[in-house]
Backbone as JSON, one array per atom type, in Angstrom:
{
  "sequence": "XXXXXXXXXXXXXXXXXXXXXXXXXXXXXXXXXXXXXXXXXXXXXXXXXXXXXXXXXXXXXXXXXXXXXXXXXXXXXXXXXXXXXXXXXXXXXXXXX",
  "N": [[-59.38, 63.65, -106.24], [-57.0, 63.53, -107.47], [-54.9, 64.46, -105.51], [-55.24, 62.92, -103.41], [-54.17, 60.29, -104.99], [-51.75, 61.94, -105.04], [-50.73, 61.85, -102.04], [-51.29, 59.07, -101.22], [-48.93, 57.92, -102.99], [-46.8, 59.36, -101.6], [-46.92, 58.36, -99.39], [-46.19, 55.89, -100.03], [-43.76, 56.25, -101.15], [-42.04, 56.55, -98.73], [-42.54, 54.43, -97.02], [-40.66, 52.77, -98.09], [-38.35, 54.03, -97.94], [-35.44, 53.09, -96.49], [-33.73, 52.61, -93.53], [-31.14, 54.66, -92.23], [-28.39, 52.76, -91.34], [-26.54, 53.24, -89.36], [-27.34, 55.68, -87.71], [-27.64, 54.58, -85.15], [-25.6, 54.08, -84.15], [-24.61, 56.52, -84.55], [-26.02, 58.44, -82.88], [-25.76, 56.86, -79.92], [-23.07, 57.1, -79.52], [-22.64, 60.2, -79.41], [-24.54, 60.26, -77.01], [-22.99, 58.44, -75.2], [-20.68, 60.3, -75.44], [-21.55, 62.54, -74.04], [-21.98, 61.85, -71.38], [-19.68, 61.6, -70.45], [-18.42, 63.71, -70.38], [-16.82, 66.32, -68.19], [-18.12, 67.85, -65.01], [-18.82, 71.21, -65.03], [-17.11, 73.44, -62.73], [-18.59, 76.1, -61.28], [-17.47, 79.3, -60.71], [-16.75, 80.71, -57.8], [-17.25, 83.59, -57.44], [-19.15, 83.98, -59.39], [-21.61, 82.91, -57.77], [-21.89, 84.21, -55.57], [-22.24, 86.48, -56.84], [-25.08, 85.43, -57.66], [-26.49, 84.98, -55.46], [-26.29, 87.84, -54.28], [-27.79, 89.05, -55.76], [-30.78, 87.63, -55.77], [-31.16, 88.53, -52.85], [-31.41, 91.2, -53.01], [-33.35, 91.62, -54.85], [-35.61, 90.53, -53.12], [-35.58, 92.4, -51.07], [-35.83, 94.74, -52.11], [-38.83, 93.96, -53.77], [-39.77, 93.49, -51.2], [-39.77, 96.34, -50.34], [-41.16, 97.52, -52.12], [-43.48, 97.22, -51.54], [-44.56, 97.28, -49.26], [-44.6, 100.05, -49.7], [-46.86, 100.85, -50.06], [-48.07, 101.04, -47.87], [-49.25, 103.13, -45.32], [-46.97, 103.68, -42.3], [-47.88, 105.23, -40.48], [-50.91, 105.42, -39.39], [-51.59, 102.95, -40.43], [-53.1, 102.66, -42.52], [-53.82, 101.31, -45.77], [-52.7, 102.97, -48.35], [-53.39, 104.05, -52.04], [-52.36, 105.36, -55.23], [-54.01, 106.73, -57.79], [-55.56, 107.0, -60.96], [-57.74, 109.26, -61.73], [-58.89, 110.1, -64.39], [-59.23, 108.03, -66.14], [-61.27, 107.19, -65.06], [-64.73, 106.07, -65.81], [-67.62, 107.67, -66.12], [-69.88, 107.69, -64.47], [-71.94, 109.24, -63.37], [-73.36, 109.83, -65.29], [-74.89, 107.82, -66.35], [-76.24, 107.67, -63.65], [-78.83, 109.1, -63.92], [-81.97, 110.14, -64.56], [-83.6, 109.98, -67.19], [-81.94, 108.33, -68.94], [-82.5, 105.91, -68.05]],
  "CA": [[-58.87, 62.34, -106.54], [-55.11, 63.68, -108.09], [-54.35, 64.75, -104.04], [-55.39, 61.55, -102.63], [-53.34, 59.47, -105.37], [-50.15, 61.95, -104.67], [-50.62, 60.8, -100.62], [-50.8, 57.6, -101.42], [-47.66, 58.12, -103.54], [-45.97, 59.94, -101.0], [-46.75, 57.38, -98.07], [-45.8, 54.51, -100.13], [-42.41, 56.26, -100.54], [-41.8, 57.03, -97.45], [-42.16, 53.41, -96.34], [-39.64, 52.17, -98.61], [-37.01, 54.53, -97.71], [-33.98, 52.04, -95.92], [-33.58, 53.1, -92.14], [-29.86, 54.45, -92.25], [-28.12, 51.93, -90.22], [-25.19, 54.24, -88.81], [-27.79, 56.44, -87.06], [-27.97, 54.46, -84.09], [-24.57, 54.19, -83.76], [-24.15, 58.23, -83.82], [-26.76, 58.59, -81.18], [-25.16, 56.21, -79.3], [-21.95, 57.94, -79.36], [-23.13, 61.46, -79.24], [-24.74, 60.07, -75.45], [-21.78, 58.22, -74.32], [-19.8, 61.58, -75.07], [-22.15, 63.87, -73.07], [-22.08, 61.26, -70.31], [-17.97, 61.57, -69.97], [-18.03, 65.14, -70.12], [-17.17, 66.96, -66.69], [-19.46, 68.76, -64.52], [-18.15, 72.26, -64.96], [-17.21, 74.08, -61.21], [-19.02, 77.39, -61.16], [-16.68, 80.54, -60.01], [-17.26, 81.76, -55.98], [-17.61, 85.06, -57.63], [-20.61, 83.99, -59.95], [-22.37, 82.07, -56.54], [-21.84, 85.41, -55.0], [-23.17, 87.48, -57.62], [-26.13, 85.04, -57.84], [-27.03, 85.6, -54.08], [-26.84, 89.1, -54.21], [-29.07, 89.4, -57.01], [-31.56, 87.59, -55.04], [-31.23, 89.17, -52.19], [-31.49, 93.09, -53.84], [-34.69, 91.55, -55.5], [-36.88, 90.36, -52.48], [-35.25, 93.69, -50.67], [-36.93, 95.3, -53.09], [-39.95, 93.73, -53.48], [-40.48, 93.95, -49.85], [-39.58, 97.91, -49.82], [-42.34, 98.47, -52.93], [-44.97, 96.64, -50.77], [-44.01, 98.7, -48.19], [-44.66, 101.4, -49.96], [-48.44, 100.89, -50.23], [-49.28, 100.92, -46.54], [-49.08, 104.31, -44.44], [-46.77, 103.02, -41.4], [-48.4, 105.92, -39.0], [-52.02, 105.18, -39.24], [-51.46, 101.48, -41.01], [-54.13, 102.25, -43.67], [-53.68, 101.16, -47.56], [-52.81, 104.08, -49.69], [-53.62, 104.03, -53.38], [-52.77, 106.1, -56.28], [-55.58, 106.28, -58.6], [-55.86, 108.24, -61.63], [-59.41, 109.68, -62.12], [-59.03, 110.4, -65.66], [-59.59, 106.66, -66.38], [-62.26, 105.75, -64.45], [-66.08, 106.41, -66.35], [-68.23, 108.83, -65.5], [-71.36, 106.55, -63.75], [-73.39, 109.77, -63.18], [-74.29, 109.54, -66.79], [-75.2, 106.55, -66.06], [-77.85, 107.65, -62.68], [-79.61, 110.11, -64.25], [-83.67, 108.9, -64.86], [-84.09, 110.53, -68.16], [-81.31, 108.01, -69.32], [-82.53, 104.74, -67.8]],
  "C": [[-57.36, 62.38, -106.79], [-54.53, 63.92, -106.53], [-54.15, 63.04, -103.77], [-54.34, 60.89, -103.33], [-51.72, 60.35, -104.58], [-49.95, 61.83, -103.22], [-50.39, 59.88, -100.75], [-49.21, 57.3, -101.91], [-46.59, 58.11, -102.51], [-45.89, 58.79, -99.89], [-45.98, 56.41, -98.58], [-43.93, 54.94, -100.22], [-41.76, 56.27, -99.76], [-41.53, 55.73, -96.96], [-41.42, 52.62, -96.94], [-38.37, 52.74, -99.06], [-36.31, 53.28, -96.7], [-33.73, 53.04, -94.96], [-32.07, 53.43, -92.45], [-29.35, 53.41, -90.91], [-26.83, 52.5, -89.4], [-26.14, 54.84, -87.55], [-27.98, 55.99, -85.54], [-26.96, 54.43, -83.24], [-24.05, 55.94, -83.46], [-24.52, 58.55, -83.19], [-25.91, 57.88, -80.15], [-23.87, 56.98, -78.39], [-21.73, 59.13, -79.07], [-23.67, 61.07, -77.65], [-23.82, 59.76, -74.96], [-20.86, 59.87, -74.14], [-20.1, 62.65, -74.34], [-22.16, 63.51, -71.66], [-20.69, 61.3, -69.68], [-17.56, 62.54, -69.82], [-17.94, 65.46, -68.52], [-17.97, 67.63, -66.28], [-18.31, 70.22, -64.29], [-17.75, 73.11, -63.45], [-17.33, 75.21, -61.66], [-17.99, 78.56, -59.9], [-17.46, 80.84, -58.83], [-17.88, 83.15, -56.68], [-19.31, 85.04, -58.11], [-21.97, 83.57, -58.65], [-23.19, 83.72, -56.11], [-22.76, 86.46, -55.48], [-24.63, 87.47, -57.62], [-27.0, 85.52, -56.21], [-27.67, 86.63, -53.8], [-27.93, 89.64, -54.68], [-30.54, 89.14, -56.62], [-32.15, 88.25, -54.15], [-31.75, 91.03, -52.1], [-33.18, 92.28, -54.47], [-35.71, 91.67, -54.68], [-36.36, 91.28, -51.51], [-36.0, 95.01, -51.24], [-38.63, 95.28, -53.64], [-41.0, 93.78, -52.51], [-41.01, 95.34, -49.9], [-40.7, 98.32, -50.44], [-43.72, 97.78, -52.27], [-45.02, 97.37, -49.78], [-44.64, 99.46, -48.11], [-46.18, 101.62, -49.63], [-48.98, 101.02, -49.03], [-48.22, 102.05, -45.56], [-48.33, 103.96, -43.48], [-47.1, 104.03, -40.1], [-49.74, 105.2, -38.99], [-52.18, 103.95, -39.97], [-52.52, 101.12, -42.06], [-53.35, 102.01, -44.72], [-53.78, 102.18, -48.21], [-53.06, 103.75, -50.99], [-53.42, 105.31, -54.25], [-53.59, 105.85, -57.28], [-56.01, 107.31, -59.93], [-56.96, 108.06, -62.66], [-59.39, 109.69, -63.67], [-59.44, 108.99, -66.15], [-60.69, 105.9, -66.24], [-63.38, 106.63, -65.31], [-66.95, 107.14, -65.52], [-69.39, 108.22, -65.53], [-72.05, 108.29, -63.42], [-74.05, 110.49, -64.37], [-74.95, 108.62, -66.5], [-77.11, 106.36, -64.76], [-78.47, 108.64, -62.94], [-81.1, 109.43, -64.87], [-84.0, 109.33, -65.82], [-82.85, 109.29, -69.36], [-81.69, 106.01, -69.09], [-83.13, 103.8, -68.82]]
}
C-alpha cells in the first residue's frame, strides 16, 4: 500500500512539473545550425585508401577460397583435426547398446 501511494505521489508530480518553454526554441536552433553546416569534401587520398582496402579484402577473400579447392584434380580439400571428433566405435559395439 506505502509503494502504490509513493507512485501515485510521484506521477502526480511529474504532471505538474511546467514544460520549460525555451526548449523548443533550443531544438529549433540546434537543427537550423546542423542544417547550415557544410558538407565536408573528403581527401582523394582517403577515397584512394578506401578503394584499396576493398579491393586487398575481396583479393583476399577470393585467394582463401581458393585455397580450399585442389586446382589439379578440382576436388575440396579439408583440414580436419581428428582429435576433436568422438570416438562412435564406442558407440557400435552390442554389449553397449
Amino acid at each position: 500500500m506505502r509503494t502504490e501511494n509513493f507512485i501515485d505521489d510521484f506521477i502526480r508530480d511529474e504532471k505538474q512539473t511546467e514544460p520549460n518553454p525555451f526548449l523548443t526554441t533550443r531544438i529549433m536552433a540546434e537543427v537550423e545550425k546542423m542544417q547550415q553546416t557544410e558538407i565536408k569534401i573528403v581527401p582523394w587520398w582517403q577515397i584512394v585508401v578506401f578503394v584499396a582496402s576493398i579491393v586487398a579484402v575481396v583479393f583476399l577473400g577470393i585467394t582463401l577460397g581458393n585455397s580450399y579447392i585442389n586446382p589439379i584434380s578440382q576436388e575440396i580439400t579439408m583440414n580436419i583435426n581428428d582429435n576433436e571428433i568422438e570416438n562412435f566405435g564406442y558407440y557400435s559395439l552390442n554389449s553397449h547398446e
